[in-house]
The first five atom37 places (N, CA, C, CB, O) and aatype in JSON, in Angstrom:
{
  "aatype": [20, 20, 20, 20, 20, 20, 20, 20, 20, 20, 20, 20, 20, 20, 20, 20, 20, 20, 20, 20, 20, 20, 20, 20, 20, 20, 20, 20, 20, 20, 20, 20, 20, 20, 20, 20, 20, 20, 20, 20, 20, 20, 20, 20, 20, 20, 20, 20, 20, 20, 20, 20, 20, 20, 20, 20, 20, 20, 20, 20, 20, 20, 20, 20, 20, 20, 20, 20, 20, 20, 20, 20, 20, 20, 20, 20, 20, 20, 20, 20, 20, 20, 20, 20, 20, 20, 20, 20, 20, 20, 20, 20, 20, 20, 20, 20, 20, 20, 20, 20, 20, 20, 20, 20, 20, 20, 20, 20, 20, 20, 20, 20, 20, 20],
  "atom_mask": [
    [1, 1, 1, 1, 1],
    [1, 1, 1, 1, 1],
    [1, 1, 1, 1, 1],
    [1, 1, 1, 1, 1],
    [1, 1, 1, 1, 1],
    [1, 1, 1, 1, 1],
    [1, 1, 1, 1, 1],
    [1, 1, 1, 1, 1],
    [1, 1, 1, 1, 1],
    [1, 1, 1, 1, 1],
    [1, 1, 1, 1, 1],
    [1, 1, 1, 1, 1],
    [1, 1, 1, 1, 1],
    [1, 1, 1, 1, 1],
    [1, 1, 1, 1, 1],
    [1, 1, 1, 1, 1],
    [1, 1, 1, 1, 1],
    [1, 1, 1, 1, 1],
    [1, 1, 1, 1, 1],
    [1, 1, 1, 1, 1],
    [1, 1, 1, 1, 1],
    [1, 1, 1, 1, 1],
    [1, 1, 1, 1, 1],
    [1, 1, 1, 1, 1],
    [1, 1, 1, 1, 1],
    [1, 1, 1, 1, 1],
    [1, 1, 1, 1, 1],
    [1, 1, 1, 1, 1],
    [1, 1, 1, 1, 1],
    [1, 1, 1, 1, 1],
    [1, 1, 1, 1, 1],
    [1, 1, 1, 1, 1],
    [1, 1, 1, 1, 1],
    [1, 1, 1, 1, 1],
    [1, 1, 1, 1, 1],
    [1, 1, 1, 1, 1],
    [1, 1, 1, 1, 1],
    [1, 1, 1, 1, 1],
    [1, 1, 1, 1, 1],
    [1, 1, 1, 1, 1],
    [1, 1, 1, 1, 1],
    [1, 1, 1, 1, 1],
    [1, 1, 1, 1, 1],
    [1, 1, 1, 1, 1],
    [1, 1, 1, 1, 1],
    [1, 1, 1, 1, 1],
    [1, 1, 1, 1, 1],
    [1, 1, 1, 1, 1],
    [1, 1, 1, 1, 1],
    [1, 1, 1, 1, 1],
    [1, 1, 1, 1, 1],
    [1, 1, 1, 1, 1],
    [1, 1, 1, 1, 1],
    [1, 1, 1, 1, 1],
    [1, 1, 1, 1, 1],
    [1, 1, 1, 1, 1],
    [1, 1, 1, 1, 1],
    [1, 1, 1, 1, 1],
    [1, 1, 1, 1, 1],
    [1, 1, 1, 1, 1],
    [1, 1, 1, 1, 1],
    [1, 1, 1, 1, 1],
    [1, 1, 1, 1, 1],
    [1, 1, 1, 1, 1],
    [1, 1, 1, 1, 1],
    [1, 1, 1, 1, 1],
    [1, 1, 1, 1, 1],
    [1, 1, 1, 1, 1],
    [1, 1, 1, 1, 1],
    [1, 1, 1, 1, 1],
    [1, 1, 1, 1, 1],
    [1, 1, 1, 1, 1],
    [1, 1, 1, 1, 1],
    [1, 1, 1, 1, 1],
    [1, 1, 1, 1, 1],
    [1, 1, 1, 1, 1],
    [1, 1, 1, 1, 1],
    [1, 1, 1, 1, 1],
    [1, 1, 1, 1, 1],
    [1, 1, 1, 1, 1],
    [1, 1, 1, 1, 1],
    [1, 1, 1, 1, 1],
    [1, 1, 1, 1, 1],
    [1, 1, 1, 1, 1],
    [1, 1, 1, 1, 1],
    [1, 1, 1, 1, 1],
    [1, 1, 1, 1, 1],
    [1, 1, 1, 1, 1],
    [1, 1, 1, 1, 1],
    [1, 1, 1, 1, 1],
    [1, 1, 1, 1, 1],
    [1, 1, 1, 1, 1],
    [1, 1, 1, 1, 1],
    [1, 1, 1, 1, 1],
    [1, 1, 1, 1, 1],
    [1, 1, 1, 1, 1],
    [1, 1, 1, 1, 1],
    [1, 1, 1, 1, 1],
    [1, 1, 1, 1, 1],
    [1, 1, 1, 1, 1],
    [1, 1, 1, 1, 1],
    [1, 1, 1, 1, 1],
    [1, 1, 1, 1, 1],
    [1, 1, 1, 1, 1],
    [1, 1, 1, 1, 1],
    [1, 1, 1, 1, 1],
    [1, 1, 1, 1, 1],
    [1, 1, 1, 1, 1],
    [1, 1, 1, 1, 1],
    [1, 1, 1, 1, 1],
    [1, 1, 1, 1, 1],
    [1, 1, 1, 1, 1],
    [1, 1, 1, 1, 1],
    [1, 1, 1, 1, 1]
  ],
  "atom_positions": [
    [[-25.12, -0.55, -4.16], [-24.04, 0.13, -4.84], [-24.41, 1.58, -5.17], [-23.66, -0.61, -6.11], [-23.52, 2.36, -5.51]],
    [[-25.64, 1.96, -5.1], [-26.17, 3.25, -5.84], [-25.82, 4.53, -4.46], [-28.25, 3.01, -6.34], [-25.95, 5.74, -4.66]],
    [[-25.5, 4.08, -3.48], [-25.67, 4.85, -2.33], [-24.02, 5.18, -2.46], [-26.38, 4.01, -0.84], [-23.69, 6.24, -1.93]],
    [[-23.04, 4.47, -3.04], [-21.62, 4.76, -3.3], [-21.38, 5.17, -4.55], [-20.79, 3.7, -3.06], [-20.24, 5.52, -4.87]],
    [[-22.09, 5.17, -5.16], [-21.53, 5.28, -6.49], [-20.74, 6.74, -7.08], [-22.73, 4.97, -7.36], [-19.97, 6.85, -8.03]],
    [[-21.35, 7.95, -5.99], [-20.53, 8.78, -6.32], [-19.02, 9.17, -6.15], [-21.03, 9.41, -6.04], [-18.07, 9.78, -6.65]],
    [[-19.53, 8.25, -4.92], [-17.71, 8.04, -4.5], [-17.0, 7.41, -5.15], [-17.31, 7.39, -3.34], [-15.88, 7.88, -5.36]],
    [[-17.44, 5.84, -5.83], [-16.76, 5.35, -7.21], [-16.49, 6.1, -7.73], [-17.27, 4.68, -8.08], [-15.26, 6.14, -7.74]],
    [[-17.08, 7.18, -8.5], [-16.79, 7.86, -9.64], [-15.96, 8.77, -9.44], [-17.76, 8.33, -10.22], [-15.43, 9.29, -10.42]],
    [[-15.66, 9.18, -8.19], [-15.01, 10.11, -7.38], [-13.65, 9.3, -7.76], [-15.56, 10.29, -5.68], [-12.88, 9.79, -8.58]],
    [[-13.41, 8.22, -7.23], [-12.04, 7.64, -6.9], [-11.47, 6.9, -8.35], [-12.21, 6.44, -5.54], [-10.3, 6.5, -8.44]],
    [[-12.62, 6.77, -9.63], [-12.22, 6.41, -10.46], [-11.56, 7.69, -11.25], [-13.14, 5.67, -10.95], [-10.43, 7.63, -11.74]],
    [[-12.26, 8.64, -11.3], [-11.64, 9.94, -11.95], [-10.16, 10.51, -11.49], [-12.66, 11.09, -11.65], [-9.43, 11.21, -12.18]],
    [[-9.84, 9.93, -9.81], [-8.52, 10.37, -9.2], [-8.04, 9.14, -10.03], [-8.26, 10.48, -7.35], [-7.75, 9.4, -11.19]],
    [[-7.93, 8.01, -9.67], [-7.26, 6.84, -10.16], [-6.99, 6.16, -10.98], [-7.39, 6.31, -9.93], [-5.89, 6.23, -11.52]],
    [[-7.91, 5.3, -11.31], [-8.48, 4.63, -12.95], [-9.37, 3.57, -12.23], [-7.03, 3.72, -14.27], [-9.32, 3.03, -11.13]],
    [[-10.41, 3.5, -13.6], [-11.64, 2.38, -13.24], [-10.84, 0.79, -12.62], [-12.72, 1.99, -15.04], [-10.95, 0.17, -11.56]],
    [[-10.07, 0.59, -13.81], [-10.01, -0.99, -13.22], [-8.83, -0.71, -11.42], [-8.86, -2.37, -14.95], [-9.03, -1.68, -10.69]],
    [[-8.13, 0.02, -10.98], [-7.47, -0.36, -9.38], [-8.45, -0.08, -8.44], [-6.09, 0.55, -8.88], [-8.16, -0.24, -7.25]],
    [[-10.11, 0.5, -8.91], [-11.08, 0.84, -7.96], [-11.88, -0.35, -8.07], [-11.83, 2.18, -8.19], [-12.49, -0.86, -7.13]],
    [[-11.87, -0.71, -9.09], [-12.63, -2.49, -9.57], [-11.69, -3.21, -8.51], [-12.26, -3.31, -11.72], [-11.99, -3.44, -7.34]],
    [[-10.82, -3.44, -8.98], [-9.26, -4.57, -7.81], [-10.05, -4.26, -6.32], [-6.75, -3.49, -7.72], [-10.83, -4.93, -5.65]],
    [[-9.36, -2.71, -6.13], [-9.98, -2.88, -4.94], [-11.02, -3.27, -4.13], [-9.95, -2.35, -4.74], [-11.03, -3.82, -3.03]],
    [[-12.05, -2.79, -5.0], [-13.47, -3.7, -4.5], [-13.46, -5.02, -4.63], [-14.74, -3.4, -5.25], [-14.01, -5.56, -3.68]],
    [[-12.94, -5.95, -5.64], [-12.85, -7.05, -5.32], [-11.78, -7.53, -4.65], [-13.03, -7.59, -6.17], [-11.37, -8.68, -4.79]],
    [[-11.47, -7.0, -4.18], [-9.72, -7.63, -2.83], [-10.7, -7.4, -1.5], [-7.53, -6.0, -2.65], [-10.35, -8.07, -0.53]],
    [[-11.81, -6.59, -1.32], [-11.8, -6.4, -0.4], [-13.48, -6.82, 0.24], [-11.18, -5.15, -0.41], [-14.15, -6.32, 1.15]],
    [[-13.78, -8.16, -0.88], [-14.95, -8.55, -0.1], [-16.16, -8.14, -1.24], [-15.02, -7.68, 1.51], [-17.29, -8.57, -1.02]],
    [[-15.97, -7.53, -2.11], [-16.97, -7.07, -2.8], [-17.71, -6.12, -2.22], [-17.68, -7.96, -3.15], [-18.68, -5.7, -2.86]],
    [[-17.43, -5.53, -0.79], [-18.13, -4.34, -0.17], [-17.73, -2.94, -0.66], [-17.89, -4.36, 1.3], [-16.78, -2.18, -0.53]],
    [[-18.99, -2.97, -1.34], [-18.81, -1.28, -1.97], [-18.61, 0.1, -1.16], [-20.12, -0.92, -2.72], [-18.16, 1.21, -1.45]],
    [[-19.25, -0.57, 0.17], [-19.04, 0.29, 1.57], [-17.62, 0.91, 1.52], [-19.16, -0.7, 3.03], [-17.2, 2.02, 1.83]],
    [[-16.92, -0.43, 0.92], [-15.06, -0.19, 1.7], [-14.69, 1.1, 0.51], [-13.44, -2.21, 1.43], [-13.48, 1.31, 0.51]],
    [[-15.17, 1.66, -0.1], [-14.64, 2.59, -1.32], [-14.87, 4.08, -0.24], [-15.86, 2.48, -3.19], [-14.47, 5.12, -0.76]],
    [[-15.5, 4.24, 1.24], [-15.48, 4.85, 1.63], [-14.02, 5.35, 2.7], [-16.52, 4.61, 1.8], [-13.7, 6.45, 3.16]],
    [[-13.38, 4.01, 2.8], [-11.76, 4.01, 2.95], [-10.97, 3.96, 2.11], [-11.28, 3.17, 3.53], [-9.76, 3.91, 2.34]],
    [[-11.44, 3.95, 1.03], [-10.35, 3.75, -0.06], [-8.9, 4.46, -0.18], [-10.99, 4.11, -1.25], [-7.87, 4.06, -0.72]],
    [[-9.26, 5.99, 0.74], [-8.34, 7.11, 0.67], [-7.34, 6.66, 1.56], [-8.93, 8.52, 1.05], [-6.12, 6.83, 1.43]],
    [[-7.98, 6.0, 2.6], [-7.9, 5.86, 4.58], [-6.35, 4.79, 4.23], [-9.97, 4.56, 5.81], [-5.22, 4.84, 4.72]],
    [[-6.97, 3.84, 3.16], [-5.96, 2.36, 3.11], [-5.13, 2.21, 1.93], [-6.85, 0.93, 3.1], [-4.33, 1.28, 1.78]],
    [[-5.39, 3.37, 0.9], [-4.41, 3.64, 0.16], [-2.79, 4.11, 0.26], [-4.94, 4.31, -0.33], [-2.57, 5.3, 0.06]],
    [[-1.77, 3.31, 0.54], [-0.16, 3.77, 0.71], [0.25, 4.55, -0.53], [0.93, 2.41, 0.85], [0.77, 5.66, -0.42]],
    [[0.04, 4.01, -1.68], [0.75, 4.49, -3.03], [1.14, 3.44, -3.75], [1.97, 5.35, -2.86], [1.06, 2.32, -3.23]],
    [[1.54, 3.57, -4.83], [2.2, 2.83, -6.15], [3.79, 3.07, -6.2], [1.51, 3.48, -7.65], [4.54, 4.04, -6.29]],
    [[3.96, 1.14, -6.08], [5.67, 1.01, -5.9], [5.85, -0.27, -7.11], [6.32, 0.4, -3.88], [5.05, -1.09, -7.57]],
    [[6.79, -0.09, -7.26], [7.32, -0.88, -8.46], [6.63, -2.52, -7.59], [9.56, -0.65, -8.78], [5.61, -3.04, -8.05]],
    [[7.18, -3.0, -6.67], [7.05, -4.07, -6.41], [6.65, -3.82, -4.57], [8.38, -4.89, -7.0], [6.95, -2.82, -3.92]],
    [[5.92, -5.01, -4.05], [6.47, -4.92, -2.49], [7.69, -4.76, -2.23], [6.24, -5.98, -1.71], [7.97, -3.57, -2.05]],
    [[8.45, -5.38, -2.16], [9.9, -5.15, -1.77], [10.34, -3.7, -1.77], [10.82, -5.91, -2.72], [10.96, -3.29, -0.78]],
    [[10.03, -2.7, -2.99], [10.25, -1.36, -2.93], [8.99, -0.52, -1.84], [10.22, -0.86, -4.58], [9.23, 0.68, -1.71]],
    [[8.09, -0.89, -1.28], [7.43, -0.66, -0.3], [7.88, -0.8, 0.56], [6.61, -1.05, -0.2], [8.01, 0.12, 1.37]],
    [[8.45, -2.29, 0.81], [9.13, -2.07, 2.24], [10.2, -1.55, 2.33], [9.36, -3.09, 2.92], [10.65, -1.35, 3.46]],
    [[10.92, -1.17, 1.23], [12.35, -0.14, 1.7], [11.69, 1.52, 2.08], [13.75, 0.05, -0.02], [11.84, 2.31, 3.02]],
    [[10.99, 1.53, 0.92], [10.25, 2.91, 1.6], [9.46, 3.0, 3.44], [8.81, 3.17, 0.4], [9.51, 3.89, 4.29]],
    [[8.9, 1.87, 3.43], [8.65, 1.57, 5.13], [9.52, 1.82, 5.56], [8.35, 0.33, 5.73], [9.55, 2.83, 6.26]],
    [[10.58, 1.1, 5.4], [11.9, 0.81, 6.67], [12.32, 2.34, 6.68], [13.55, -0.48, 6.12], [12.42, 3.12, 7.63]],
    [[12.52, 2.5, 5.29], [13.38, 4.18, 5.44], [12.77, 5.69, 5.52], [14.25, 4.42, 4.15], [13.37, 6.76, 5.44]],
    [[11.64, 5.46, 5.67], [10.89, 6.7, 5.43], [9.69, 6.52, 7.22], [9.84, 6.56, 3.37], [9.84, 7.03, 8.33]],
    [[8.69, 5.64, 6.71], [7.66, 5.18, 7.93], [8.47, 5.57, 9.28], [7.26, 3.32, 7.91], [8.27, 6.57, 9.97]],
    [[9.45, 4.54, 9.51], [10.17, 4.1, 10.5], [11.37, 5.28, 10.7], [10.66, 2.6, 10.17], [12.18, 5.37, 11.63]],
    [[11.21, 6.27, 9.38], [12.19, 7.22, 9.91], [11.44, 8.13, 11.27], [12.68, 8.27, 8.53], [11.87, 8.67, 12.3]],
    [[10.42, 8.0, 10.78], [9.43, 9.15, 11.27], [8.81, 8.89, 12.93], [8.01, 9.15, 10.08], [7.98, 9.3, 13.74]],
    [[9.52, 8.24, 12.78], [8.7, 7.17, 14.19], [9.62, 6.79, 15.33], [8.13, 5.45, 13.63], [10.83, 7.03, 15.35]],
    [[8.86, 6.13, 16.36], [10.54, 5.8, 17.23], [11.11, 5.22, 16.97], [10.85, 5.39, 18.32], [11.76, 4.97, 17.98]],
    [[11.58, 4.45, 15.91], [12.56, 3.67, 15.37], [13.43, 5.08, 14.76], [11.93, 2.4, 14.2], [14.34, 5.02, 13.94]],
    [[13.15, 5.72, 15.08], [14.54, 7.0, 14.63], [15.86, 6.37, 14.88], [14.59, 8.61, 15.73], [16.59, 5.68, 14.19]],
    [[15.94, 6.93, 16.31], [17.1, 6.97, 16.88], [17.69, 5.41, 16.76], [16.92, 7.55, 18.34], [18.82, 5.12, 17.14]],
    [[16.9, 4.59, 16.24], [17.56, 3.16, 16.5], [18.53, 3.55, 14.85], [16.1, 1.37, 16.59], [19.73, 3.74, 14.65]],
    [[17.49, 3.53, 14.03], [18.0, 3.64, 12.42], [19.04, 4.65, 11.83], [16.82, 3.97, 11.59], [19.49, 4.76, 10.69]],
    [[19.35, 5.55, 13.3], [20.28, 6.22, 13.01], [21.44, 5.54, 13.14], [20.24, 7.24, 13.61], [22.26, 5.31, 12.25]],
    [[21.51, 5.17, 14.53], [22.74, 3.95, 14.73], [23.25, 2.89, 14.06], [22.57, 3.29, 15.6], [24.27, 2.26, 14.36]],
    [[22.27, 2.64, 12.85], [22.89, 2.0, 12.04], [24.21, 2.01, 10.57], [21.97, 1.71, 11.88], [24.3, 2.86, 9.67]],
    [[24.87, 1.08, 10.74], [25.77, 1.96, 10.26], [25.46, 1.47, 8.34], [27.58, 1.63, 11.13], [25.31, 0.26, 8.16]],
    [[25.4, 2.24, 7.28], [25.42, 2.21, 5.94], [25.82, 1.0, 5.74], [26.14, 3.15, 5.29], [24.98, 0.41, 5.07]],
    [[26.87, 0.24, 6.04], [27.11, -1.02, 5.47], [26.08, -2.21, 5.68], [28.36, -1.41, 5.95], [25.92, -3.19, 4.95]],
    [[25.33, -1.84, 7.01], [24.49, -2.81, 7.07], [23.36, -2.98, 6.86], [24.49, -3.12, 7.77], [22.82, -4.08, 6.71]],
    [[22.68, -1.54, 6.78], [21.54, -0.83, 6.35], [21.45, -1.78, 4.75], [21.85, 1.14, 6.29], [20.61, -2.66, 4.56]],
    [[22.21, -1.49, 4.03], [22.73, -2.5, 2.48], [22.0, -3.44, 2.55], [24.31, -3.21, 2.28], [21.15, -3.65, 1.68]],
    [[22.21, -4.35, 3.83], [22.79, -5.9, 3.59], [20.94, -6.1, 3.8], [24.35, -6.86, 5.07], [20.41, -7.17, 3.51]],
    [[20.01, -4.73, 4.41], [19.09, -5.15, 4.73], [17.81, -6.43, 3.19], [18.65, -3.62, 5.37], [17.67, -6.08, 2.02]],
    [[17.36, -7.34, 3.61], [16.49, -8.11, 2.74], [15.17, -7.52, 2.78], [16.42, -9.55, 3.12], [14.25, -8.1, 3.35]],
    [[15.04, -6.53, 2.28], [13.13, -5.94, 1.83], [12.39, -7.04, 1.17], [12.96, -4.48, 0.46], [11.33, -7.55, 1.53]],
    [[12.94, -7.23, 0.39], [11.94, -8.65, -0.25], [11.06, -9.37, 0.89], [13.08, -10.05, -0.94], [9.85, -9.57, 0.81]],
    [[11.94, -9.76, 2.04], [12.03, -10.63, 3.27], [10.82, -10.14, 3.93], [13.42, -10.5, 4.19], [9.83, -10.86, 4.01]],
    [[10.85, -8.6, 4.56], [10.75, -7.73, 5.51], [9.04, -7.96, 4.56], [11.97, -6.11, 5.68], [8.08, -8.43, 5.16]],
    [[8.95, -7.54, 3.05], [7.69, -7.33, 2.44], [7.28, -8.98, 2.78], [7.74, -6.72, 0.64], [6.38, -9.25, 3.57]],
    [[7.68, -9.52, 2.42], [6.77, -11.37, 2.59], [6.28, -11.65, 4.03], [8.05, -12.98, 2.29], [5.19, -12.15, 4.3]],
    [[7.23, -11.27, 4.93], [7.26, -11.96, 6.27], [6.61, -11.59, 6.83], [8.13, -12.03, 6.98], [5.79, -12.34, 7.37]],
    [[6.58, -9.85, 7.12], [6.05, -8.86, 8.05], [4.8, -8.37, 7.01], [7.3, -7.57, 8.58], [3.67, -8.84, 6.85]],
    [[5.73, -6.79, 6.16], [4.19, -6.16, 5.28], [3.18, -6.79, 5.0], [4.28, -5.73, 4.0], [2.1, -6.24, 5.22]],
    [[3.19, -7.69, 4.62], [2.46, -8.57, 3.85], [1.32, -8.86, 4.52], [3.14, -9.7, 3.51], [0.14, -8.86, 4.14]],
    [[1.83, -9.13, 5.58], [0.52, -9.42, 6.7], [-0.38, -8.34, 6.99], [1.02, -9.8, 8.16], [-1.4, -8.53, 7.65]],
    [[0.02, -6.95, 6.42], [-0.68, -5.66, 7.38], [-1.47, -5.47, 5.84], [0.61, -3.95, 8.25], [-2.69, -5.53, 5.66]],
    [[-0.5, -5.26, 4.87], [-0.66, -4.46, 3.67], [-1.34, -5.65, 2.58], [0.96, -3.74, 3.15], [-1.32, -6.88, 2.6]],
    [[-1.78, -4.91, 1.88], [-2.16, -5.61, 0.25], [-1.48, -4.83, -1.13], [-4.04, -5.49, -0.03], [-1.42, -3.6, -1.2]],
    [[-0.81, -6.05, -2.56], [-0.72, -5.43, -3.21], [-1.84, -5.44, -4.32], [0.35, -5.55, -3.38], [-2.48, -6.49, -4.4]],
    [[-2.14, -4.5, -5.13], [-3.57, -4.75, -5.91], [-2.68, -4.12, -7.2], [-5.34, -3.76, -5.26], [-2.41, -2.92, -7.31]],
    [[-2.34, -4.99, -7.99], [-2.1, -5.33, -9.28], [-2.73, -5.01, -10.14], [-2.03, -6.28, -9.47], [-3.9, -5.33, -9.93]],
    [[-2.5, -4.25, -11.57], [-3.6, -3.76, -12.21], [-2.5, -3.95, -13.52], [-4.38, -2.12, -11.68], [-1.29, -4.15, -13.51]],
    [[-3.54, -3.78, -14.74], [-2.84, -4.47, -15.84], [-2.83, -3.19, -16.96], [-3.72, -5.99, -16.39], [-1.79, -3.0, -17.6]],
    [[-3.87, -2.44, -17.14], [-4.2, -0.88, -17.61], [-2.8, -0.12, -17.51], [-5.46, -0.05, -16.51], [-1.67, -0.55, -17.26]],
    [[-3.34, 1.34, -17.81], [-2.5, 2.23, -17.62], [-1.57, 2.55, -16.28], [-3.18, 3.12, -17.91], [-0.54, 3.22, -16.17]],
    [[-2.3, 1.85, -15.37], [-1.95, 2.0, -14.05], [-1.28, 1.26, -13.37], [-2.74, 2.13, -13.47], [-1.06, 1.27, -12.16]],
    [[-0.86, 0.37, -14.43], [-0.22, -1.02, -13.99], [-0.32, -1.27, -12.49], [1.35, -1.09, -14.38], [-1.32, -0.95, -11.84]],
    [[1.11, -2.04, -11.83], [0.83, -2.22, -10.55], [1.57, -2.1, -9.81], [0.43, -3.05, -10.28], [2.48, -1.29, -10.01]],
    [[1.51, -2.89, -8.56], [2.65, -1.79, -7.14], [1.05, -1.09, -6.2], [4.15, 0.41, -8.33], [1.17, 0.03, -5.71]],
    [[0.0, -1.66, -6.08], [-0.64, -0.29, -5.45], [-1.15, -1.12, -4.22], [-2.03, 0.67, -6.47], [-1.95, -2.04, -4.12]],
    [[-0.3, -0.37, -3.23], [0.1, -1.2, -1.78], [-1.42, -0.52, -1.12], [2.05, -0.6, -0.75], [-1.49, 0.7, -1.3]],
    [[-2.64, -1.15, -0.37], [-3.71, -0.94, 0.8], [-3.37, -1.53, 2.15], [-5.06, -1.57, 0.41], [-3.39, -2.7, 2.52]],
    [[-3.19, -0.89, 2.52], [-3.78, -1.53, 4.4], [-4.16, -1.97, 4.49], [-4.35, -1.27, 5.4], [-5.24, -1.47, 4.16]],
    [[-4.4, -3.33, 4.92], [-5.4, -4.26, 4.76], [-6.78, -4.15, 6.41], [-4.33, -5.96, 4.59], [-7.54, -5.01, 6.86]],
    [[-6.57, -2.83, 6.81], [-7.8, -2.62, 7.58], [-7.25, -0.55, 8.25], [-7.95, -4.36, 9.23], [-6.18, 0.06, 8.25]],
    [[-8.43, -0.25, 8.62], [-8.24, 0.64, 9.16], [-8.33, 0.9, 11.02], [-8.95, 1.23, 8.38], [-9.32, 0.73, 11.74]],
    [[-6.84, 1.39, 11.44], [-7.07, 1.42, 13.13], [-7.96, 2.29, 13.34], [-5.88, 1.82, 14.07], [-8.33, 2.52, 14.49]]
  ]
}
């Protein structure tokens, strides 16, 4: 741990101690992984479900799913189930790491780096 530790302290001072604690323990107890921490960090969302609307509408704006998501028309875009999309699909790629502090939770990781 002594060979990371500056980087802990690094990512605790951006973040807070206990979502750098979570993370190390979500991810194996490898203190190594605090060297991706930046790499597999998405951000803080109220819930998954508000992750995956931000995916669908933002990620996927950006991407070749453009032109598909343009064609869609507002009424159905609505009807879309994020909850669904976060359980079924995200879920599998992403992690949420829950924190109880100031920082509460919502704090979506990648669950690996390409």
């Amino acid at each position: 741990f002594e060979k990371y530790y500056p980087t802990y302290l690094k990512l605790v001072n951006k973040y807070s101690t206990e979502l750098v604690d979570e993370f190390i323990n979500c991810f194996d107890y490898d203190p190594s992984n605090l060297t991706k921490f930046e790499d597999l960090y998405e951000g803080q969302f109220e819930t998954g479900q508000d992750f995956a609307f931000y995916y669908v509408n933002e990620v996927c704006e950006e991407s070749m799913y453009r032109s598909i998501s343009e064609k869609i028309p507002s009424w159905v875009a609505s009807a879309i189930d994020y909850a669904d999309i976060w359980e079924n699909k995200l879920s599998k790629d992403y992690v949420e790491i829950d924190c109880y502090g100031e920082h509460t939770y919502g704090h979506i990781f990648k669950k690996g780096v390409n």
